[in-house]
N, C-alpha and C positions, 0 to 999 in steps of 0.2 A: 800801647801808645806809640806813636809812630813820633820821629825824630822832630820833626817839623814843631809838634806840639808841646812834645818834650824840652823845644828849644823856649819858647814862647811861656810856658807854664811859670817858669821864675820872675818872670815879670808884672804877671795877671796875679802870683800871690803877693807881688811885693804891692799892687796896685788897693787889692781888697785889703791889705793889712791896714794900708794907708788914712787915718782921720781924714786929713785934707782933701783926699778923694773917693768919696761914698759913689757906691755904685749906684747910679739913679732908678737903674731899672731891674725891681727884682726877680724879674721872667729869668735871666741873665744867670743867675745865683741856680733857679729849678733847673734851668740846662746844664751846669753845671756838672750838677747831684746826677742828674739821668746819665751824663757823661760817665761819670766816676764810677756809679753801678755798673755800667757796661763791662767797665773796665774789670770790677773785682769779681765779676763774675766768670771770668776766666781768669785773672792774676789774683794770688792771695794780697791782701790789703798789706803785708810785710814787706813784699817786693817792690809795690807803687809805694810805698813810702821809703824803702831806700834807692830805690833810684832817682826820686824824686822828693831829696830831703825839705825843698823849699814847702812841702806841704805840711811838714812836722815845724816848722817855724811859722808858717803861716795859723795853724794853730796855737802855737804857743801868745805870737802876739795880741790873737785875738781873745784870747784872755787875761791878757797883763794889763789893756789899754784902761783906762781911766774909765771912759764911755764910752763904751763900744755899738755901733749899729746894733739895733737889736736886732736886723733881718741879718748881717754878719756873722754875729754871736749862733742865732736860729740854724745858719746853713754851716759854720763850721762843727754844732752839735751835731747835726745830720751826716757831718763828713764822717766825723770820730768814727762814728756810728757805724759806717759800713766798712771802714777800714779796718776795726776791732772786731768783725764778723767772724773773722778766721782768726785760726788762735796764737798765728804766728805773729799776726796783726795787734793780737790783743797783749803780746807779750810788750809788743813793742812801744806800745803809748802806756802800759803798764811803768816804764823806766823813768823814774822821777814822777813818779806818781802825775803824773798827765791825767790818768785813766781817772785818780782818784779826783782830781779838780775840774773833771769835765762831767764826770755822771755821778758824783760821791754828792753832799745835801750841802756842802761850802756855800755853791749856785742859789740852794733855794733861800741862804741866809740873808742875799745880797737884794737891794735895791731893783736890781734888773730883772729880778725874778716875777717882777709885779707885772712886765710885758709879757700879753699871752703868746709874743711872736718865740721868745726865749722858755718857754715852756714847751711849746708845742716842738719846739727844734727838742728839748732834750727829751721828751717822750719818744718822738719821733726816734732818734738815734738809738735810744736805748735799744728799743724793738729789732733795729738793725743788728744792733750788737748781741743780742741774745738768741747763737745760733750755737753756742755748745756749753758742756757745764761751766766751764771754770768763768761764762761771764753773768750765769746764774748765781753762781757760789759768792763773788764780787758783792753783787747788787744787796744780798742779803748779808754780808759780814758788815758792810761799810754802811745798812740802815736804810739803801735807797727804797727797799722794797716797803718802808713803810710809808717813804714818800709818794711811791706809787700809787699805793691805797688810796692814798689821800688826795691824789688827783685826779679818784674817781668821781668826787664831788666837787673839782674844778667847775666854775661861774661859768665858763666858756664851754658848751655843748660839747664843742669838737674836739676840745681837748679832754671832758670827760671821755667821750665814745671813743679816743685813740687809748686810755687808759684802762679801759673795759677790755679793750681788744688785747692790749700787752698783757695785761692781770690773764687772761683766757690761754695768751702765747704762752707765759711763763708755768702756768698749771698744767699744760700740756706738756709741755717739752721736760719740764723736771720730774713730772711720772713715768714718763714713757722712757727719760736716759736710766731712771732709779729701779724700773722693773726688772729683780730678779727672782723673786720668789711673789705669790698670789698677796696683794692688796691686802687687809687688814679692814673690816666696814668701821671702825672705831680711828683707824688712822695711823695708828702708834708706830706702824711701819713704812709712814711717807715720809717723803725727803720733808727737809725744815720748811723749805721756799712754799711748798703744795702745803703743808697744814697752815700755815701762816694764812694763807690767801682765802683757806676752807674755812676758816675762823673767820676773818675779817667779814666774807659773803654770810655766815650765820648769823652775824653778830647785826649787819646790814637788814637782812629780812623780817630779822624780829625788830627792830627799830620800829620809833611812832614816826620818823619822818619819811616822809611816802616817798621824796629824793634818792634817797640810800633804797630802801626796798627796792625802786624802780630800779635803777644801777645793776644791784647783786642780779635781780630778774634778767635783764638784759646780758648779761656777763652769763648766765647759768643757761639762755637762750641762746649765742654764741655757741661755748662748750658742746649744747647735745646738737645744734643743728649742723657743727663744722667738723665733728667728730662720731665714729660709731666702732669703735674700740671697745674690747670688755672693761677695762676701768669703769665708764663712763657711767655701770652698772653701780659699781661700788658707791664710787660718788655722787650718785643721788640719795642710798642711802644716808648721807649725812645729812640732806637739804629734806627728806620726805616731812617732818614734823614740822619745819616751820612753815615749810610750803602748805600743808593740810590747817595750821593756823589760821592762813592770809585768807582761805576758803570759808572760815566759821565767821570772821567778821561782819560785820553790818555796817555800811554797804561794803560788800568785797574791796578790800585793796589794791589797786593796780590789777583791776582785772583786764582790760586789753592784753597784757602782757604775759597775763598768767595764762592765756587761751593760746598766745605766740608760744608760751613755753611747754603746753601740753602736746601742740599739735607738732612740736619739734622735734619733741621724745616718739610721739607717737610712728613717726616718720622714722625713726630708726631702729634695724632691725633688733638690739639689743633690748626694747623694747615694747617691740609689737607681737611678737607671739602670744599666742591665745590663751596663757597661762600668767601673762603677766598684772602683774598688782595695778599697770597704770589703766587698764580700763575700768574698774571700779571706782578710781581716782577720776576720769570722766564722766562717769555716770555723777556723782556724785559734785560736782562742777557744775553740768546742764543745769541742777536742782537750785545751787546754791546761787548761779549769776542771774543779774538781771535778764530780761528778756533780749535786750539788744546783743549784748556778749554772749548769752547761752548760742543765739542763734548764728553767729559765728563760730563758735565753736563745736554745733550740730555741722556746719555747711564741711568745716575738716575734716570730720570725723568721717560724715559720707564721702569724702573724695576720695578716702583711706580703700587702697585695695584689699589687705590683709583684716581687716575690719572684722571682730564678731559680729554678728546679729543682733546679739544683749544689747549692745552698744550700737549698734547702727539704727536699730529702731526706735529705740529712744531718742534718737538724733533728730530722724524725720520725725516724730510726732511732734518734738519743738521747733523744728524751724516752720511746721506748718501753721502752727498752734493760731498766729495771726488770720490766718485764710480760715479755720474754723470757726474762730468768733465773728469772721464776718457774713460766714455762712449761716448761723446760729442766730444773727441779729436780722436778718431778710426773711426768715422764718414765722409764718403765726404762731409758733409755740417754740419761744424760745431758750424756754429750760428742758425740752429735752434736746438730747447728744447729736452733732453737730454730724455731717455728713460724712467728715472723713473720719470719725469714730476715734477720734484723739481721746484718753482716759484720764491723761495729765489734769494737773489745776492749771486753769485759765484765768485767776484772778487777777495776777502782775500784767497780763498782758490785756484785760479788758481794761484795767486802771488806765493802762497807759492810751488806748486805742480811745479814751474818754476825754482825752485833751490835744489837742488841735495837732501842736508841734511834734507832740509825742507818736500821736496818731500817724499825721505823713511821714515820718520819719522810718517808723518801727514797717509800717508797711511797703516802703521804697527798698528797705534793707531787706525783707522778704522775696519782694518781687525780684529785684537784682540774684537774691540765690538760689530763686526757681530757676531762673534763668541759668546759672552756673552750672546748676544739676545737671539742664539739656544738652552742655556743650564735651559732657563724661563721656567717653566710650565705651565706660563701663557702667554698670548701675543693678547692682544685685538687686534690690527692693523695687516692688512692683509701685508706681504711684496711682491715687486715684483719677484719672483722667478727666470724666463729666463733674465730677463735684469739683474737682480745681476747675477745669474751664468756665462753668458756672460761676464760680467765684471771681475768676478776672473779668468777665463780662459784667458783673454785679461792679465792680470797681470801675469799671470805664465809663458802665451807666451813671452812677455816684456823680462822676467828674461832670459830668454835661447836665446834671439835674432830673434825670431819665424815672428815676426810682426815689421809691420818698418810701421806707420800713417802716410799719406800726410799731416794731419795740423802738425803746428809748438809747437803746445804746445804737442799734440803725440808723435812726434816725438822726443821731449827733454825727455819726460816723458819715453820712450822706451830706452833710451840711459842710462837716472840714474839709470833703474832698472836691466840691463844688471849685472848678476854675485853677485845681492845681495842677500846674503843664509838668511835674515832679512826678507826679501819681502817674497821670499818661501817658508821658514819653517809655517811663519804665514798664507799664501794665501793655501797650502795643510793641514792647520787645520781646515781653515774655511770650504775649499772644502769638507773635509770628515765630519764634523760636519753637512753640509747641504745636506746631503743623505736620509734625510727622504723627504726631498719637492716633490712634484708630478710635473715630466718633462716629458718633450717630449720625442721619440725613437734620435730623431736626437739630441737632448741634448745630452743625456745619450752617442751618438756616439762620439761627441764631447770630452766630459769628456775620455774617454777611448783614444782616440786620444791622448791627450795633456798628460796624464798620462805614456801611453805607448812610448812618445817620453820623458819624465822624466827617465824613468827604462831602456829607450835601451841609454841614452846619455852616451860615459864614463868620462863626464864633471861634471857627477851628483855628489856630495861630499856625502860622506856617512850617515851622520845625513837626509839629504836632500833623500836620497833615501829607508832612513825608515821611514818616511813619506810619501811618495808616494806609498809604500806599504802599511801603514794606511790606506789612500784613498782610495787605489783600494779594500783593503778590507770592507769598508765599502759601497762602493755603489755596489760594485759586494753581499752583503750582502743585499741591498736593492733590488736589481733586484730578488734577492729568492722571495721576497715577491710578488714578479711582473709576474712570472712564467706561470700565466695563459693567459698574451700577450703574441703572440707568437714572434713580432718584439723584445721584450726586451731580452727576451731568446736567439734569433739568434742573438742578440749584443754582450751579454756577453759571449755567446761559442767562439763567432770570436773573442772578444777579447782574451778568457783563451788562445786559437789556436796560437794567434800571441803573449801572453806574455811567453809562457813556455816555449820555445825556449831561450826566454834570458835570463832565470833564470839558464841553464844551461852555458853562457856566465860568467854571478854571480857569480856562485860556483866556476869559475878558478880566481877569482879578487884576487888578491896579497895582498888586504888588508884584515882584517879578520875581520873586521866589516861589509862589505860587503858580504860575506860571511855566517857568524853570522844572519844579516838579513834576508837574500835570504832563508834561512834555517827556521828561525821565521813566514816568510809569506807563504812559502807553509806549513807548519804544519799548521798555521791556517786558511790556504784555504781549507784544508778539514775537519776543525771543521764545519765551519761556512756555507760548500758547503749543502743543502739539497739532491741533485741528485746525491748521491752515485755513482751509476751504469755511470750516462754518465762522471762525474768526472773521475771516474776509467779510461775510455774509452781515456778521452783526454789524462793524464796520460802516458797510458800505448803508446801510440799513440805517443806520445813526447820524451820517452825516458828520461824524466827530472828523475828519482825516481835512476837511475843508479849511478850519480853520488854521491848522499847523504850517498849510502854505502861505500863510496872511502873515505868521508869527517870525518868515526868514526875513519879513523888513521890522521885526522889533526893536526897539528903543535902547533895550540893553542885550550888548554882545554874547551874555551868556544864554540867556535864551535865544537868541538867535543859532548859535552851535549845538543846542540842546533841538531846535527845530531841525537843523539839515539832519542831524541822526535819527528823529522820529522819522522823518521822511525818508531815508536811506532805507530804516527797516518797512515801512509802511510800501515801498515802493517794491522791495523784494518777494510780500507776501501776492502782489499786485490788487492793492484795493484803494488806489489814487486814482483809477478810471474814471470815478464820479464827482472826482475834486476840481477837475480844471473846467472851466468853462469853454465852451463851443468847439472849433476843429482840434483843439490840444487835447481833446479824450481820447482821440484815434491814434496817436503820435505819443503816449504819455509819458514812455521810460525817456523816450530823446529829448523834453521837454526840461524833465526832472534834472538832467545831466546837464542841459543846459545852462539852466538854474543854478546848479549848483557851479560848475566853472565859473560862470560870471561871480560868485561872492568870493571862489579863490583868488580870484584876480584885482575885484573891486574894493572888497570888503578893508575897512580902515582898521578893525580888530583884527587882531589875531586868533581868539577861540573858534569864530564860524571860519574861518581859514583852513584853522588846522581838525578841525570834524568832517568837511569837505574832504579833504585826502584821507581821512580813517574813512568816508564812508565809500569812495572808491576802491580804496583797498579791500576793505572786506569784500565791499561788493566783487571785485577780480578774484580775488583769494576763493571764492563760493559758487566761482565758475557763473552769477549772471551777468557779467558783464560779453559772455562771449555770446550773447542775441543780439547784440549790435551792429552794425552792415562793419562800420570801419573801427575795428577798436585800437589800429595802431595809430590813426589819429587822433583818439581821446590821451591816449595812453601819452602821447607827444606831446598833446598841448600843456596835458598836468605837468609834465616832467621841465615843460620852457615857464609857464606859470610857477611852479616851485622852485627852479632857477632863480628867480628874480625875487621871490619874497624874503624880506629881512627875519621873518622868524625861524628860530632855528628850531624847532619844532615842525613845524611844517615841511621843512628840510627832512628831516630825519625821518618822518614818517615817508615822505618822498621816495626815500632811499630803501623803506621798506617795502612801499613798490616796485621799486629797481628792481631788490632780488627777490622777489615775488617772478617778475616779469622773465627773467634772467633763466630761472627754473622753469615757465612755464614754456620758454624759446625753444630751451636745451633739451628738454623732454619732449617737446611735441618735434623734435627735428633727431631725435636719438641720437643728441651729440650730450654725453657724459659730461658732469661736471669733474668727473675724479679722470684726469689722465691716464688712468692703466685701468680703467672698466673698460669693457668688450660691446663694442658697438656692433648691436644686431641689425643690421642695415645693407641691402644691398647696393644703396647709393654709395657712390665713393665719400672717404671721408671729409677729401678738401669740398666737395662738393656741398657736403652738412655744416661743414663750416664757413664757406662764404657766404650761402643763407644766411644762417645766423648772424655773423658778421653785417647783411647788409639790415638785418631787419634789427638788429640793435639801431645801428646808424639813424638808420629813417625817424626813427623815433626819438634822436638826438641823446640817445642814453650817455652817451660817453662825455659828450658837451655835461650831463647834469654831474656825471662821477668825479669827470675831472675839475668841476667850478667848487664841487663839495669838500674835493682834498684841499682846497688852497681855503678851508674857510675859518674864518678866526675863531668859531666856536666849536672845541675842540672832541666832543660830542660827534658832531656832524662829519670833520675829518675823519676820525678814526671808525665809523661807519662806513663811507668810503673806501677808505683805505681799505679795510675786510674784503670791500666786494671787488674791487680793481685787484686784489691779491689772486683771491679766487679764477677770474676771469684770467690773471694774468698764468696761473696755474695748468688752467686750464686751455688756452689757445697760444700761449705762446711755447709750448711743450710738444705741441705737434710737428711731426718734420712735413706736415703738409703745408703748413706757415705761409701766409703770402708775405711774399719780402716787397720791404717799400724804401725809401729812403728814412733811413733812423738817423735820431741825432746822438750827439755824445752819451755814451752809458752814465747811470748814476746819477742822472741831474734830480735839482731837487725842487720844490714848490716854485721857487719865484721864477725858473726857467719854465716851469708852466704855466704861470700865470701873466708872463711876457708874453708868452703864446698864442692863449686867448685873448688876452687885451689885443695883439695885432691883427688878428682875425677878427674882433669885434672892430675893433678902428676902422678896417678895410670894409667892412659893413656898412658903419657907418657915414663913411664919407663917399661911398659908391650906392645910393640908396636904390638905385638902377638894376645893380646886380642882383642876384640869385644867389642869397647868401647859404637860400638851402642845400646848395651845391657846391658848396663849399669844401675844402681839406676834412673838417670835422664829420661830411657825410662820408668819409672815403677809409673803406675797412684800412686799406694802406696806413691811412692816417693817425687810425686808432692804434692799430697794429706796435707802430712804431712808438708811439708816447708809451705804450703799456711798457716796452723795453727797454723806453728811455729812463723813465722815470724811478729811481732807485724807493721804489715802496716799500721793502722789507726795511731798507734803514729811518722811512718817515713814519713805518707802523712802532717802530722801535722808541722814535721820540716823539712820538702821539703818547705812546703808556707811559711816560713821566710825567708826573706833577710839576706843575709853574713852577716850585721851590725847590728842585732839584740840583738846579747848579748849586746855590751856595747851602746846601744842611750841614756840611762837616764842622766838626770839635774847631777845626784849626779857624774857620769862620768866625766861630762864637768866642774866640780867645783874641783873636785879631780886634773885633769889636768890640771888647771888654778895653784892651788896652788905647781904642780911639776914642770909645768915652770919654774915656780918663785924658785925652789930647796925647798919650805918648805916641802916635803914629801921626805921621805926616797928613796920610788920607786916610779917610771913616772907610773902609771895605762896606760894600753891601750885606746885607745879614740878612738870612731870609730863614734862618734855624726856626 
């Protein structure tokens, strides 16, 4: 603690001691506490309280007071608490029993105990203070540990789950200080505090009230997932019987949690070796939960890498067991064995698949952990591929009304799934998640089918119909890889053949999400297409590319931005030749470029703005921008148009052109960005550098660098700043250097932005001149600002956050005390 605060500190206690002036704002109090942590985490809590006796009074007050704050009382519990941490600490609010009137049950006798704010303070504190034995040994002579118990079943959530947490702290820490000789499974040789607590949790789980059960679960949940110590072994043995109890019940007891607490153990290596008791403990679970729970507690079991077989296979046959009965029910004979040869009873799960809610429910939670399956790296078990795919396709059918089953549980199951976007959204997750599987051609025909009657419905809701375009993009993504079949390849041209057609259906949809989409999946249908040439072919063949140029004067800005990037990619594979009407087909890429400047410059939105400069950029980045007769005049005009626009996005991606540009100067003129790389060049080197130097200029680069340093969003500066570092690295470290008139070293923004402003004034008011010819075109010019301008100390104060001047302790104490009016003026506080 530095003097300053030290000095200040006796007054901010004498402030909070104070009735007459309640702290108004308890943020104030939380800064405080993080304050004080700071502190005891290097000083033992002994020393900050003798040096700093006003905080042992400031405690004492705040328990003598008649009425005291409850957030007061709440935050000087919390203080004890870390002060008492250390034991020198704890000796010392031990003297006159302080220790005992602050954590001893006096508290829980009183009136104030009813505020959850003064509970949660003494929980909280205790936790603090129980970091060695003798403030274990305390808790349990003086009773508190039964008060603990007991605050497991605190009314207030958060003050239960802090009391789970400490009950777990306290069981940990008095085993692991009490280990000198091997555990005892009976107990007889744990510390007092650990068998106290083992009881109270037994005594919990066999309870009829589901409260306490849940608790103990949750507290035994903690323990195995935060620990994997050999104890941990011991003490399940005390918990195995009641726990095997809560499994015999009807309906299971807190079974979410008992699935948390199986998968916690199972997660630890103490017990997951292939000999231990707890996977027959899972088997035996799958059997006992319902269908929703079991098949949560199958989905963990397969995530398990050390996992037997006995147990992993019984996992998948229940989490499938749903996809079987619906496979079973699509069937003309549907009492015999379902496709994927599950053995299990399927009765709990056809009961449930019989009533509506139950049905999408049970099936949502299926589909979601097929899906979970696909995203393992791992996956020892083979899954059936055609009979699941079958089976998702049979469920999408279901949703649009496609399939109508003769049996009677089909046929219900076909009727609850009619129009639910539940069922859908998750059944075209799964469907495109399982695009890597190896299928049939008549699959793969299938999948395109059911897809394509998705995208031509106009019943399809629009969340629902960009998902379906997911899908199709990923197995038409899959068939690339497939190419060298020739059957795969004639599937997916027939499909491209029959879906482009309705994309151009799409682009008239009234609603503009629809729209917005349709625009999304053909841009990255020709990312993702490898066959250029026949893509182009169908393309151009379809007439689909026409309408995306109609769509950059839409209604709403996001499809508009969603059009320049179809169109950026559409222009690169080049199959716009057929889109523009009469002499603009001969001329098409300079047409497109044109187009598109005009909306960086005109457009009142900012989305088609700033897609405009992503799609120049790539386009530069991928090398077709250099078919262009002049490309330092495109390059210019974007950099004076992104100059001028207010968004800072647009800015930023700007600058990511800059060093795009910057790289592509410095490499095609063999002048190194790194100062001490070895220039192979038999050109002199000043000579590669006033090139570059002039070909920046021309292009007004340095005008965009330096407008972007001075800009108030601070994103956009420190972008800048990077690349003017770099340049300045690298040209002004040359001793070939042209020297020009420089100004004073070290200046800082507003001495550049005086600069420009005079240059732009002199512009302005001489509209005569040739402003292109200007200082700012002149390397001299540049030269010298790069020198001037002290950038390492503005990248310096770019990397601080807005609230950096005032975060200090001594801020938040100054504040404290102006609250309260003892200071003349209120300091700024930005803590």
């Amino acid at each position: 603690m530095d003097s300053e605060c030290q000095q200040l500190l006796p007054s901010v206690c004498a402030v909070l001691a104070d009735p007459r002036q309640p702290v108004s704002d308890d943020t104030c109090l939380e800064k405080l506490l993080d304050w004080f942590r700071g502190i005891t985490e290097t000083d033992s809590g002994a020393s900050v309280l003798q040096e700093n006796p006003c905080l042992v009074d400031l405690i004492l007050q705040g328990l003598t007071l008649e009425e005291p704050n409850p957030s007061l009382l709440g935050f000087i519990l919390r203080l004890a608490g870390l002060f008492a941490a250390s034991e020198r600490g704890f000796q010392r609010l031990s003297e006159g029993e302080l220790l005992l009137s602050l954590f001893g049950q006096n508290l829980s006798t009183s009136r104030l105990w009813e505020d959850a704010t003064v509970r949660s303070g003494w929980i909280q504190g205790v936790h603090s203070m129980v970091q060695h034995v003798s403030a274990v040994q305390f808790l349990y002579d003086c009773g508190s540990m039964n008060l603990i118990l007991t605050l497991q079943k605190d009314t207030s959530l958060f003050i239960a789950s802090s009391a789970n947490e400490l009950i777990v702290h306290i069981l940990g820490f008095s085993i692991l200080s009490a280990i000198q000789q091997p555990l005892s499974t009976s107990g007889s040789n744990w510390p007092a505090s650990a068998q106290l607590i083992v009881a109270h949790l037994n005594r919990s789980l066999r309870s009829s009230v589901p409260s306490q059960v849940a608790q103990s679960l949750k507290a035994l949940i903690t323990v195995f997932r935060g620990c994997h110590d050999t104890w941990t072994g011991v003490l399940w043995s005390s918990f195995v019987q009641p726990v095997e109890s809560l499994l015999k019940q009807e309906p299971v007891c807190e079974a979410s949690l008992l699935v948390e607490l199986f998968l916690s153990m199972a997660r630890s290596p103490i017990f997951s070796h292939h000999e231990s008791e707890l996977w027959g403990l899972l088997i035996n679970a799958m059997q006992r939960l319902d269908p929703l729970q079991a098949s949560s507690l199958s989905l963990g079991i397969l995530k398990l890498r050390n996992c037997p077989q006995v147990v992993s296979i019984p996992a998948l046959r229940v989490l499938l067991q749903p996809m079987d009965c619906i496979l079973r029910a699509t069937t003309d004979h549907p009492d015999q064995p379902g496709m994927l040869e599950l053995v299990s009873d399927s009765k709990a799960v056809e009961t449930l698949l019989s009533i509506k809610s139950s049905c999408i429910g049970l099936l949502c939670q299926t589909l979601a952990h097929l899906e979970a399956l696909q995203c393992l790296d791992f996956f020892p078990l083979e899954l059936p591929h055609e009979p699941l795919l079958h089976c998702i396709l049979t469920i999408l059918e279901f949703c649009i009304g496609l399939s109508n089953p003769s049996s009677s549980l089909g046929n219900r199951i076909s009727r609850f799934l009619v129009g639910s976007l539940r069922v859908q959204r998750l059944s075209l997750d799964v469907l495109g998640a399982v695009s890597h599987w190896t299928i049939s051609s008549v699959s793969l025909g299938k999948i395109f089918d059911v897809l394509l009657v998705y995208l031509k419905s106009p019943d399809t809701k629009p969340t629902i119909l960009k998902k379906s375009f997911q899908a199709t993009l990923k197995w038409l993504l899959s068939c690339s890889k497939l190419t060298n079949l020739k059957d795969m390849s004639h599937t997916r041209n027939k499909f491209l053949r029959d879906l482009l057609p309705l994309l151009q259906k799409r682009f008239s949809s009234p609603c503009w999400e629809v729209r917005d989409s349709t625009l999304e999946f053909l841009a990255h249908l020709v990312d993702c297409c490898p066959d250029q040439d026949e893509l182009r072919q169908i393309l151009q063949s379809s007439a689909v590319t026409k309408p995306v140029w109609d769509l950059l004067k839409d209604s709403e800005s996001y499809v508009r931005a969603s059009a320049v990037i179809t169109l950026g990619r559409l222009a690169v594979i080049g199959s716009l030749n057929q889109t523009l009407p009469g002499p603009a087909r001969t001329n098409n890429q300079q047409n497109v470029i044109s187009k598109l400047l005009e909306i960086l410059g005109e457009d009142t939105e900012s989305f088609p703005r700033r897609a405009v400069i992503r799609v120049v950029t790539d386009w530069f980045r991928e090398g077709h921008l250099e078919l262009l007769g002049d490309l330092d005049q495109l390059i210019s005009r974007v950099f004076e148009l992104a100059n001028c626009d207010l968004d800072w996005e647009v800015k930023l991606h700007g600058l990511e052109l800059a060093e795009i540009f910057i790289s592509r100067t410095a490499g095609n003129s063999n002048l190194s960005l790194c100062p001490y790389a070895v220039v192979l060049s038999s050109t002199p080197e000043s000579s590669l550098l006033e090139k570059s130097l002039q070909k920046f200029c021309q292009v007004k680069l340095f005008e965009f660098l330096l407008s972007a340093l001075c800009d108030c969003d601070r994103p956009v500066a420190q972008k800048s700043c990077d690349i003017l570092i770099s340049l300045k690295r690298t040209l002004c470290v040359k001793e070939v250097l042209i020297k020009g008139p420089v100004a004073q070293k070290s200046q800082r923004t507003d001495w550049l932005e005086e600069s420009l402003r005079s240059w732009r004034s002199c512009c302005k008011d001489q509209p005569d001149q040739d402003c292109t010819a200007g200082p700012q075109q002149k390397p001299e010019w540049a030269l010298g600002i790069l020198e001037a301008v002290d950038l390492d100390g503005l990248q310096v104060a770019l990397d601080k956050s807005s609230d950096h001047m005032e975060k200090s302790p001594r801020s938040l104490l100054q504040d404290i005390l102006a609250t309260a009016g003892t200071l003349a003026e209120n300091g700024v506080d930005c803590y």
